[in-house]
N, C-alpha and C positions, 0 to 999 in steps of 0.2 A: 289105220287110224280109226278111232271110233268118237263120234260125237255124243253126246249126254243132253237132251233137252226135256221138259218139262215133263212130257206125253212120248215122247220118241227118240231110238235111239238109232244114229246112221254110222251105220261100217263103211269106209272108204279100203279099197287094197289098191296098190298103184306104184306107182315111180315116182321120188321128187314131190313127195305131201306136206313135207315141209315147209317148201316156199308156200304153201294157201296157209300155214297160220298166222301171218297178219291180216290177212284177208277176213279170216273167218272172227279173229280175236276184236276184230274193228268195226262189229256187223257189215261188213263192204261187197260181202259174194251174194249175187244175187241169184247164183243155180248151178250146179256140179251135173256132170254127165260121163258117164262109160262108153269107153269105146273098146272094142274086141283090141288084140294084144299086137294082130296082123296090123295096127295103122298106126303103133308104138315107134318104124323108124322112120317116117314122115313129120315126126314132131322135131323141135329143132335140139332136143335133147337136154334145154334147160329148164322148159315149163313143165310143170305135174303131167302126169300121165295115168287117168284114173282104169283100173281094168275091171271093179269091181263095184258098186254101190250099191247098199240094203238097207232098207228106210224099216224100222219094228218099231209096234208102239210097246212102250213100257209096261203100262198095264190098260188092263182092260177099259172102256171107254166105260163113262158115268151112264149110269141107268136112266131114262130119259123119264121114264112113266108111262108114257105110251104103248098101247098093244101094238104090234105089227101084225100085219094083215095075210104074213106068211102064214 
């Protein structure tokens, strides 16, 4: 699943993505988290199960004006 926002864009890969798009569709999720793939059959097998997430931004950030001191 990939998300589309303004500045950024988040790749979700997982089990079961489906059931968060009401969540996501509703602004109602307040934070998504990966977990390694070994703790996949401790879930009860009907909630999402994320293995992967990558937050990019789209483009580059606006130019501030400012020198940096690097």
């Amino acid at each position: 699943m990939v998300l589309f926002f303004a500045n950024h864009e988040v790749e979700i890969r997982g089990k079961r993505l489906t059931t968060l798009m009401p969540a996501i569709a509703q602004f109602h999720l307040n934070s998504l988290r990966s977990l390694p793939a070994k703790y996949e059959p401790q879930s009860t097998g009907a909630e999402p199960f994320i293995v992967h997430l990558a937050v990019r931004p789209m483009t580059p950030p606006p130019s501030t004006g400012i020198a940096s001191s690097d």
